[in-house]
N, C-alpha and C positions, 0 to 999 in steps of 0.2 A: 301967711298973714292970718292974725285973728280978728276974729266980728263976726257981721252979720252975711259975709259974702258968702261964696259958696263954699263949702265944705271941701278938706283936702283930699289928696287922695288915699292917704292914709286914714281919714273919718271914714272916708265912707268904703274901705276896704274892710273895716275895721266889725263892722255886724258879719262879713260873709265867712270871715276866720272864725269869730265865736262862733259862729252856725255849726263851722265844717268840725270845731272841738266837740261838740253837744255828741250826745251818743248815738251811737248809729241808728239808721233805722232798718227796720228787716226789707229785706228785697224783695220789690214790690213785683211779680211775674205778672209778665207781658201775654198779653190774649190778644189771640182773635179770635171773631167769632166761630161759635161751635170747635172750639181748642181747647186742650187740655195742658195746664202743664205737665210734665212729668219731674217730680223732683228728684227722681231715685237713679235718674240719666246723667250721666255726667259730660258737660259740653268740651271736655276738652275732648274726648273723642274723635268729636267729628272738626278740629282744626279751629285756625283762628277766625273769629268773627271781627270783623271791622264796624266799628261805632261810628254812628252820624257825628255830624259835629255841634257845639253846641248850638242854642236856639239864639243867642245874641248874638253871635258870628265873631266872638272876638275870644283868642287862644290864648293866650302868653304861657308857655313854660308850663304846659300841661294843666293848668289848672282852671282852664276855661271849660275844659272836660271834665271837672266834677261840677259844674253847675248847668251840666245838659239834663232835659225832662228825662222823666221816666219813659213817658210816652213817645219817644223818638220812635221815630219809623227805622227798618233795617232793611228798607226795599232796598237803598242803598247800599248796602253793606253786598262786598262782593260776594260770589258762587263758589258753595264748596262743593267741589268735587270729592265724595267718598272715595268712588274707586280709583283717584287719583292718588287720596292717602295710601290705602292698603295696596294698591301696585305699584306705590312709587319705587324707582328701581335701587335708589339710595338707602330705602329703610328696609329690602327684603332683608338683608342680615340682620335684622336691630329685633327686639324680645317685643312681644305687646305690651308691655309694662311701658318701657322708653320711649316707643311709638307715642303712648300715652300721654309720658311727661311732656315728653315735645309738642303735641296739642296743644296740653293746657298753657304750657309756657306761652305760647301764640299767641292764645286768649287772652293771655293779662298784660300783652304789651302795654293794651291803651285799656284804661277806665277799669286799672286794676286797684282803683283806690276808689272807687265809687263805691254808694253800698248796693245800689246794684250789678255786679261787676258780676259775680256768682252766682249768675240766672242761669237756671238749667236751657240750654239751649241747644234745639237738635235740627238734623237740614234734611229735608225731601230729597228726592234724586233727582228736582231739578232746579237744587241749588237753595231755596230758599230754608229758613228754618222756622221749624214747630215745635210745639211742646206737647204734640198726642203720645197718646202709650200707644199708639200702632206703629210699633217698628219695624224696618225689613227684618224678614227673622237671617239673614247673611251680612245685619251691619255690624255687627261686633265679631263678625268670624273673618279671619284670613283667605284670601281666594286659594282656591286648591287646583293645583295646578295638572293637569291630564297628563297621565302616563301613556307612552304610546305603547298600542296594545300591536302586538301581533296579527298576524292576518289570520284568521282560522285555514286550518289543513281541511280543502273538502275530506269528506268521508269514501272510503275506498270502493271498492266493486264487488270486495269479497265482504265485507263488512256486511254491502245490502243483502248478498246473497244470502249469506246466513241468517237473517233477520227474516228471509222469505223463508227460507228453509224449515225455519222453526216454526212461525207461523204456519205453513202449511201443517207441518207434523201435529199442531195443537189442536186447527180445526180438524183436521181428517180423524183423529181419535175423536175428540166431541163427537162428532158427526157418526161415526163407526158406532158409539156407544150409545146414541140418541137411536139410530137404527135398529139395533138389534134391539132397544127393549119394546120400540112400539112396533115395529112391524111384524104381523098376527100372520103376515104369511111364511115368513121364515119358521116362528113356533108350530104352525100349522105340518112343515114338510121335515121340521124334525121332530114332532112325535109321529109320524107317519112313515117316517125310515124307522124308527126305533120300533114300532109295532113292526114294521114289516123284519126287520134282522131276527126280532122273538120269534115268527112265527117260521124262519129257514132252519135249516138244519146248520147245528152248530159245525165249525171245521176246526180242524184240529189244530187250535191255536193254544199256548203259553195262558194259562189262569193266573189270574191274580190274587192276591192271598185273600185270602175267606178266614172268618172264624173257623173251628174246627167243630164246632156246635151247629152251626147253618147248615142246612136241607142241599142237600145239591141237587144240581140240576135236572128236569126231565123233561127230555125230546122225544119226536114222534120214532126218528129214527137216533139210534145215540150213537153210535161210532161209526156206520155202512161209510161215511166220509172218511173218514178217520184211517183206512186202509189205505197200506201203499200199491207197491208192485207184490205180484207171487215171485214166492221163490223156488225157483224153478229148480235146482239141484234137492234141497231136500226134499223136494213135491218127488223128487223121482227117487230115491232113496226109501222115499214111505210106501210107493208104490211097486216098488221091487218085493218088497217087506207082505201087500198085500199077497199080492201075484202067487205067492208060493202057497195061500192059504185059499183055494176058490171056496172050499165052502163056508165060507165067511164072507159076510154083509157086514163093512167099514166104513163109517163116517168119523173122517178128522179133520178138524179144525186148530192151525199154527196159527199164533199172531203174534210178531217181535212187539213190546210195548218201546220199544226205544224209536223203530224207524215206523212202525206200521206194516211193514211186509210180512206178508201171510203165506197160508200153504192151504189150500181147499179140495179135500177129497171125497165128494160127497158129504158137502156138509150142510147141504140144505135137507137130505136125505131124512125121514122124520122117521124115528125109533121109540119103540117105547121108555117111558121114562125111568121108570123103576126109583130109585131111592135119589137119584141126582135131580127130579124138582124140586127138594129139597134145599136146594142152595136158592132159586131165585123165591122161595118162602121165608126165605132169612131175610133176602133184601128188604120183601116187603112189611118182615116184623119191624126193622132196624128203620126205615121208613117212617112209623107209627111210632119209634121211639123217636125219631126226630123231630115229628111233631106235636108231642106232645100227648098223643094219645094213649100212649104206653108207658108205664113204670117199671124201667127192669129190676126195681124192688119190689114190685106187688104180688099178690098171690095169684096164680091160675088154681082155680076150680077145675078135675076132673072127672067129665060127666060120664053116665053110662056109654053115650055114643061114643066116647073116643076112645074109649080100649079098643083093641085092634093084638089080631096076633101078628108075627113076624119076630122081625126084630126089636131090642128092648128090653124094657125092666119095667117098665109104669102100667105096664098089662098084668102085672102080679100084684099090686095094688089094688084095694078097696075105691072104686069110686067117690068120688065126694072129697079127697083128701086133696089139698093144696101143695102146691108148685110152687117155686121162686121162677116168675116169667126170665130170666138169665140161666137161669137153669135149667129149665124145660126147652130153651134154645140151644143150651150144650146138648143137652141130651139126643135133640133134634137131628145134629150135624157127626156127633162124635162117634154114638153109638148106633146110629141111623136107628134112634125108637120112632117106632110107628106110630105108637099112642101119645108121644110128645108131639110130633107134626100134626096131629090133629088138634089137637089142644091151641098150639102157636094158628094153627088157617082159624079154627072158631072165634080166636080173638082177632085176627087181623079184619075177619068181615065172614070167612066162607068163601065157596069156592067161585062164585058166579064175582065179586068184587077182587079176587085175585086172578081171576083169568082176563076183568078187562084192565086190570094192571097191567098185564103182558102185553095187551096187545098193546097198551101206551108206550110202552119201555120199545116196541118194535122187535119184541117175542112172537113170530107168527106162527111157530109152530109147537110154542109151549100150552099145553093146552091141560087144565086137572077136568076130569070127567064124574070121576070118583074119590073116597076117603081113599087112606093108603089102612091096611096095606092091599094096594092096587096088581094082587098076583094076575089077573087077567094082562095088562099091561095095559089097559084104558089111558092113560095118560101119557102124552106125546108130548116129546121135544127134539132135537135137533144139534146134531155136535155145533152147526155155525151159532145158534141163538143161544148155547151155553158158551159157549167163547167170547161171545160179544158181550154178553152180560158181565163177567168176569174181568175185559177189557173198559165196560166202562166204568164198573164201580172203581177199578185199579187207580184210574185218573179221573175219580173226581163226582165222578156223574151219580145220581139216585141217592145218593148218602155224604151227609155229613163225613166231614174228614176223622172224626172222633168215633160214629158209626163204622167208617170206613174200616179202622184201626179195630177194631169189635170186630167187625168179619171178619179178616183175615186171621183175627186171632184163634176166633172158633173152629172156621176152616184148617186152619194150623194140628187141630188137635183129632182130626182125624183118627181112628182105630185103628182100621183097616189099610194098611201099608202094601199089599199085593201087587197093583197095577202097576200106577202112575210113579212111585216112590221109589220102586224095585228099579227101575232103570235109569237114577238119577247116579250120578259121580258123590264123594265123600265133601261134605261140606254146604249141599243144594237142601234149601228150604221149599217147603210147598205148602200149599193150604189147596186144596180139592177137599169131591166131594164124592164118593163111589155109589156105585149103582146094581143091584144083582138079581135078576131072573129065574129061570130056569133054562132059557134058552138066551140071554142076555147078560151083558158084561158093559159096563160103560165107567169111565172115570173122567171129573173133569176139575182141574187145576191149575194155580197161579206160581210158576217156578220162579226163585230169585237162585240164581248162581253165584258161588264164590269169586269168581271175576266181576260181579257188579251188573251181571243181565239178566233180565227179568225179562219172560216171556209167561203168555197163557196158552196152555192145551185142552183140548177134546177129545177123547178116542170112543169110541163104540162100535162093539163087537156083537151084534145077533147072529148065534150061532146055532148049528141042531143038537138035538138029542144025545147024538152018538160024537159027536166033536168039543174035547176039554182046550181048545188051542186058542179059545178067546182071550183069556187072562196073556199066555204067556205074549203072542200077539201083542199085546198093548203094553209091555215092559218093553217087547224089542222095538216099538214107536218112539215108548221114550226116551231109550236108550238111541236111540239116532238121533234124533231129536237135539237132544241135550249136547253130543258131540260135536255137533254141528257148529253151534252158540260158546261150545267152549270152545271155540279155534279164536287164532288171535284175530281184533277184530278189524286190521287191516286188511286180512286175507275176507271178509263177510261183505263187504259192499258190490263183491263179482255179483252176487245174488242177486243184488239189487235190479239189474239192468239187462236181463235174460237176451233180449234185443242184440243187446250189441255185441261186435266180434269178440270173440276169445282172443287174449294177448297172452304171453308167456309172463306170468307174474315174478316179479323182480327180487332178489333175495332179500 
């Protein structure tokens, strides 16, 4: 009907269509207080939201839902469950993309034509929804499901043991090595051994290599250790030897340098010395060369007081003329010059600083009283303190090894071949030093054998006036001697052991 009645229902439908044509408007987001929206959240995430309904309470055909307020409440709107979406058992195979889709699909069942329909919309975990940017930081991640772990393997018995083991071993060296450096009484009792070893008598032990330049050693006593057993067969062999000669006065001294066993026949017996102190006056040149105090290039000066008659050539010489100090030491030993021995004692010190050399070296019975040439026979020594001396330069003692090697070479050049030399086999080296009197004979020497034995001798003969039998005497010592050492040296260890019973030695 037309007029003035009421309006149909197509009039008055009629403004709320044009409305809904008009252009949209932007979506108004919903606050609460102290809320934030977030627009960069996307609600389909978190599942569908259900919308009030509208505020006139009247629906037809969906379209009563686009004319609900903005401001509708969602207290209403049921509880989503997060962990119900991401556990649900039906979506664990499905990708989080489709998860996704199927969200949002949710969201837009209802009031998917409103313009506000596309409010970022996000739900606390208990149920309701906010728009804060504080979100769980596990809502957008898939739950991860626990692997089941194994049970740990306790740890073994040897396992701990070892672990103590080792421990111990790490503190006890700390501990070992913290100790020795502070505690002042362990340093205290070994320099207190080590003074006390310097000050015993060395034993006849293995040296260690030394420069050949270095000083060797000087003890109170130097070899009295050093000796083994006597050797009783050739002791009696030498004594047969004297026996036939009573008027002769015999001091000899054997000493094998291999084992230490010796032969002593009167050989503490004190003789004069005659031209054999001469050898322990080399030691103590060669001594002064080791330290320094001597230059076997420099010149010796020869004064009035050391010409000397006897033996020699430097006694025919002008006073005042110069010596090469090596030279006047050959000459010393080779040609037994008298006036060269005084020259080498004037530079060594004199006689009172070489006499208490001897008695440091444990020479007690080398004794210089006077210059040489000492025809009285004033100066005394001894076949044992010339053998010893012999035995300790040999290994080591009083002289450099380079020193050492210098002795024996001088000694080596001997002149005089008569004694000691006369009795040796074809092939035997010697370096001695001979001695001659008027009523005295003595020679004393370092043998190296063509079998590879090396021993040292003494012999001395004071004899009378009317008796020449000293010299040959002392060839037929060394000729025993010598056969003795050159026997093979399986059959030489009988010696060794005088003690014990005799056995018939085996072929």
């Amino acid at each position: 009907m037309q007029g003035f009645g009421k309006s149909s229902r197509s009039s008055r439908r009629r403004p709320n269509r044009r409305s809904s044509q008009g252009p949209s408007q932007p979506p108004i987001p919903l606050q609460r207080p102290n809320q934030i929206v977030n627009p960069n959240l996307d609600s389909r995430a978190y599942g569908p939201a259900k919308l009030p309904p509208a505020s006139n309470g009247r629906a037809s055909n969906g379209k009563a839902a686009q004319r609900q307020s903005p401001r509708a409440s969602y207290s209403d709107s049921s509880r989503l469950n997060l962990r119900n979406v991401l556990t649900n058992p039906a979506q664990n195979g499905k990708s989080a993309a489709s998860r996704r889709d199927e969200a949002g699909r949710s969201l837009s069942v209802r009031g998917s034509n409103r313009p506000n329909a596309s409010l970022p919309l996000t739900a606390d975990f208990n149920g309701q929804g906010r728009s804060d940017r504080q979100q769980p930081p596990t809502a957008m991640q898939p739950k991860r499901t626990r692997r089941s772990r194994r049970p740990a393997k306790p740890p073994s018995a040897m396992l701990y043991l070892t672990r103590l083991l080792i421990l111990g071993v790490g503190i006890g060296a700390i501990a070992g090595t913290f100790l020795s450096v502070w505690n002042p009484t362990g340093r205290t009792q070994s320099a207190q051994a080590t003074s006390a070893a310097a000050e015993r008598p060395q034993a006849h032990t293995a040296r260690t290599f030394r420069r050949d330049g270095m000083p060797g050693t000087v003890s109170p006593v130097p070899v009295a250790t050093r000796l083994g057993q006597p050797i009783a067969p050739l002791a009696a062999s030498i004594q047969s030897l004297i026996a036939q000669n009573p008027e002769l006065t015999v001091g000899v001294f054997v000493g094998d340098l291999d084992t230490g066993n010796y032969v002593d026949l009167n050989g503490a017996t004190i003789f004069p010395a005659a031209s054999t102190i001469k050898a322990p006056v080399l030691v103590a040149f060669l001594q002064d060369v080791d330290a320094g105090k001597i230059r076997l290039d420099e010149q010796l000066t020869m004064q009035p007081g050391d010409v000397t008659e006897g033996s020699g050539e430097l006694q025919y010489q002008e006073p005042g003329i110069q010596v090469n100090a090596l030279e006047t030491a050959f000459k010393m030993i080779t040609i037994s010059d008298n006036t060269a021995t005084n020259m080498v004692m004037a530079k060594v010190g004199g006689l009172p600083l070489l006499n208490q050399r001897f008695r440091a070296w444990g020479l007690n019975h080398t004794v210089l009283n006077n210059l040489l040439a000492d025809i009285a026979g004033t100066n005394t020594t001894s076949a044992k303190d010339l053998s010893m001396l012999m035995m300790a330069v040999t290994q080591g003692d009083f002289l450099s090894l380079r020193s050492r090697d210098r002795f024996l070479e001088i000694m080596r050049g001997t002149v005089n071949d008569n004694l000691l030399p006369a009795g040796l086999g074809a092939g035997a080296v010697i370096a001695h030093k001979t001695g001659n009197l008027a009523t005295l004979t003595g020679d004393t020497g370092i043998v190296d054998m063509p079998n590879g034995k090396r021993y040292v001798i003494t012999a001395i003969v004071k004899r009378t006036d009317e008796s020449d039998n000293g010299p040959v005497l002392i060839q037929q010592i060394s000729q025993t001697v010598y056969q003795y050492f050159a026997r093979p040296r399986a059959a030489a260890p009988a010696s060794l052991a005088p003690a014990a019973p005799t056995t018939t030695p085996t072929p």
